[in-house]
N, C-alpha and C positions, 0 to 999 in steps of 0.2 A: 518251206520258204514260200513258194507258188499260195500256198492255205492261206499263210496268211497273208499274203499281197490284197488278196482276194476279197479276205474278210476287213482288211484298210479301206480298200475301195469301197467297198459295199458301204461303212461306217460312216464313210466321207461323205458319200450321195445321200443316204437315208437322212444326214445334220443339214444336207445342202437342202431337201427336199423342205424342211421346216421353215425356211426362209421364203419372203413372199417382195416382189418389187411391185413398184408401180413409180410411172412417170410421174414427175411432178415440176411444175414452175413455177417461180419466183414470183411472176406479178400477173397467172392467167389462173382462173377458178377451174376446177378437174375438169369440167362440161366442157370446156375447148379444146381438149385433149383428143375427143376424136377427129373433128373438125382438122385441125394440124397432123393430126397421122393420116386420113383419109388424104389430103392435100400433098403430104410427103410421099404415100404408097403410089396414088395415080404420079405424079412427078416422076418416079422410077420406072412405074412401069411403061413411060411411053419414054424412054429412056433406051434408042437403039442398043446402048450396047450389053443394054439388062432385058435382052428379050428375047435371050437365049432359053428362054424358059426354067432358067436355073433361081430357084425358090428362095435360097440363100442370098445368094446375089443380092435380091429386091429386096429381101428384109435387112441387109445391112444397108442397102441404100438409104431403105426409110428411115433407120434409126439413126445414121448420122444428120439425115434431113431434121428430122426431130430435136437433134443434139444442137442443130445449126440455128433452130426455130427457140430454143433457150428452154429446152425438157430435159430431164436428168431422170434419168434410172436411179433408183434411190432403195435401198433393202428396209422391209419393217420390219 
């Protein structure tokens, strides 16, 4: 039973691994994409209470900053 949990998981990651995102928005060309993450990441990081040095933290930050700036995660 354990074997094959094992070998679901594995099967699951290896289908996930094929899959590829990238941001994208409605009414901005891909080149402003870093511009607006750049803008989101500094935003977080001077963000007292994301400077606990915790890596996660700031990158949820940014992606809702990003979410809020009108980018979507989107799979190809």
């Amino acid at each position: 039973m354990r074997r094959r949990m094992l070998v679901v998981t594995f099967v699951g990651l290896a289908l996930n691994a094929c899959t590829t995102t990238e941001w994208v928005h409605p009414n901005k060309p891909s080149g402003e994409y870093t511009n607006d993450y750049n803008k989101c990441q500094n935003a977080a990081l001077r963000d007292p209470k994301l400077q606990q040095g915790s890596q996660l933290l700031v990158m949820n930050a940014t992606e809702r900053c990003m979410q809020r700036e009108g980018w979507r995660l989107v799979e190809q």
